[in-house]
N, C-alpha and C positions, 0 to 999 in steps of 0.2 A: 485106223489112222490113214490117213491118203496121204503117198508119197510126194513129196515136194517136185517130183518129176512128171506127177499129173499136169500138177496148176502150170508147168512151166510148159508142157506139149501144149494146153489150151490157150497161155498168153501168145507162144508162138505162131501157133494155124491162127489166131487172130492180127495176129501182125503182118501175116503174108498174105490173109485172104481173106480177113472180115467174118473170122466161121470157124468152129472147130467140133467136129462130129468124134468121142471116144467111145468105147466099150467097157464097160464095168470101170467108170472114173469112179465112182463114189463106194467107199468100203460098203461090202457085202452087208453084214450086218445091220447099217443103215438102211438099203436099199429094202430087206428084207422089211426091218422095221415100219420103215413109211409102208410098204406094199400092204401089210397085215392094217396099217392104220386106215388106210385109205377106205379098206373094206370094210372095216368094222364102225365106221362113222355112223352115226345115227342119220336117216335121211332126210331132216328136219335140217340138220346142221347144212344139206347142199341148195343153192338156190341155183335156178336157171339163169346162164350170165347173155350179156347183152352187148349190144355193141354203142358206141358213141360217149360222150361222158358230160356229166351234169344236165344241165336244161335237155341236150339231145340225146341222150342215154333213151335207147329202146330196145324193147324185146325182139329179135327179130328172126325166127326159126328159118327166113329164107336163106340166112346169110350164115347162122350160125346155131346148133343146136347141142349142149354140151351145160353140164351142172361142176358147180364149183363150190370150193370151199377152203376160205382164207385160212392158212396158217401162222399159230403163233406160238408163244411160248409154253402154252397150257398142257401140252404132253410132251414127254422123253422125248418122241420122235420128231417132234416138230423141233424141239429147242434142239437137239443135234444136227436137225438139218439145217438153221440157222445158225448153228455155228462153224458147219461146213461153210453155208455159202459167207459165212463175213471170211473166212481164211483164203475161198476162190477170191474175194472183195482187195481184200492185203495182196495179197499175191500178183494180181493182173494190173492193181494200181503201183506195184514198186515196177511191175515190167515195162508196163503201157503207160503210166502216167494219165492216168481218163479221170482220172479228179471222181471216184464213183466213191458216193456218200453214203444210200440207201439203196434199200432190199425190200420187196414185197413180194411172195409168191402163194399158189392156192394149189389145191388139188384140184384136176378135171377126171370128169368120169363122162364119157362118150359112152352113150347105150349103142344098141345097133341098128344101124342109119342114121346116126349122129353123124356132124363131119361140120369143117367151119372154112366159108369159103376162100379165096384169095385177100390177103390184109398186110397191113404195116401196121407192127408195133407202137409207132410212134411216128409224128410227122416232123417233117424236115423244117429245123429253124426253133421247135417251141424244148426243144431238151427235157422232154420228161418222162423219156426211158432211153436210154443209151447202151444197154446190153440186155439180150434177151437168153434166159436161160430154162430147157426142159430136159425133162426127165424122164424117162419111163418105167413102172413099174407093173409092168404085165406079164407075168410067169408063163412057159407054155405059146408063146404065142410063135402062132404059123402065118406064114406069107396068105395065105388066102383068109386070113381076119381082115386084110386090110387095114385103114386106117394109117395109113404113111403121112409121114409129114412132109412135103415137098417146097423145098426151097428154092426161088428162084432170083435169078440178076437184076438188079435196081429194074433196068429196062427191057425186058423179055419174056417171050410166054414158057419159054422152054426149061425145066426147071436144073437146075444146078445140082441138085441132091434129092434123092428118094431115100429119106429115114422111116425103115422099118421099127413101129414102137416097141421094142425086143429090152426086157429087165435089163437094168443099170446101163443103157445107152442116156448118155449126157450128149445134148446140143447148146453150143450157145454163139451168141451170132448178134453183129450191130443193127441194132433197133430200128433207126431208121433207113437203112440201107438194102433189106433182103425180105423183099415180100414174100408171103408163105399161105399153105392154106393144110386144113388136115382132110384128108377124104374119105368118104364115110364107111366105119369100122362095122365089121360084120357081129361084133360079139362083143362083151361089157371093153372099153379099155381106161386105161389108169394112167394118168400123167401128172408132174408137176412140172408149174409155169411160171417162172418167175421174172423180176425186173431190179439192174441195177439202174439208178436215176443218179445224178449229179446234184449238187447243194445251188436249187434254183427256184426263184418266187413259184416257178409252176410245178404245183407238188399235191395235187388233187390227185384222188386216187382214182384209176379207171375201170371200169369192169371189163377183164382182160381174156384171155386168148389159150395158147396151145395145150 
């Protein structure tokens, strides 16, 4: 069970800075569990994801190279970690008020020389992701795998944060506000990436990111 002191350290770095980077937010347990699921996926079940969405959706290895795979209800570890994230959902909407309706997130599995370049979650004006949240589940990992997630300020090349993807590190961070990019990992790495959206006509799903 995750203490209500988590969700409130994350509503808060969100309320003073648009961002909140923890260490082991999410019970061990879980984390363990997704980690073990992630690996044991069938490889059928991951597709290469893409960038753009509907008619402009394309493949595009220059921009982004990285296999995914939606989570849902259908295992233990998925419906617990959806039920994590609707309590992060309750939580940041009693603190922040962000009116956040819906959740969608996948596993990514980055081989090595995967990496995905500079991007926005969402674009400014159309509301259909308003908090971006990842995960990592990589056991074992050392500074030289590489693979950082690097966040940077609306307008700048300098980035803001170097997240090493190191087991049960939680980021989450507004969607349209903090462009990011992941750089390319030397060894398999495991993440999950997800999206709170708002209750809005634009609610197509996008092939998404970290």
């Amino acid at each position: 069970m995750t203490s209500p002191d988590v969700f409130e350290q994350i509503a808060e770095a969100l309320y003073q800075q648009g961002y909140a980077v923890l260490s082991h937010a999410l019970p061990e347990p879980l984390c363990r569990a997704l980690a073990q699921e992630v690996r044991h996926l069938p490889a059928e079940q991951f597709s290469r994801a893409g960038v753009g969405r509907q008619d402009d959706h394309v493949k595009a290895d220059t921009i982004r190279r990285d296999e995914i795979c939606w989570i849902d209800n259908n295992t233990a570890a998925g419906r617990e970690w959806l039920r994590w994230a609707g309590e992060l959902q309750q939580a940041i909407n009693r603190r922040l008020f962000l009116g956040l309706f819906s959740f969608e997130s996948h596993y990514a599995h980055y081989q090595a020389g995967d990496f995905y370049k500079k991007h926005r979650d969402a674009f400014r004006g159309q509301q259909n992701r308003v908090l971006s949240v990842v995960t990592y589940l990589n056991t074992d990992w050392q500074p030289e795998d590489g693979g950082e997630l690097l966040i940077y300020p609306d307008n700048g090349d300098v980035p803001l944060l170097r997240v090493i993807p190191e087991f049960g590190t939680l980021v989450v961070f507004l969607s349209e506000e903090f462009p990011h990019e992941v750089l390319p990992a030397q060894t398999d790495r495991y993440s999950i990436a997800g999206w709170f959206r708002i209750n809005s006509g634009n609610s197509q799903r996008i092939d998404p990111d970290s």
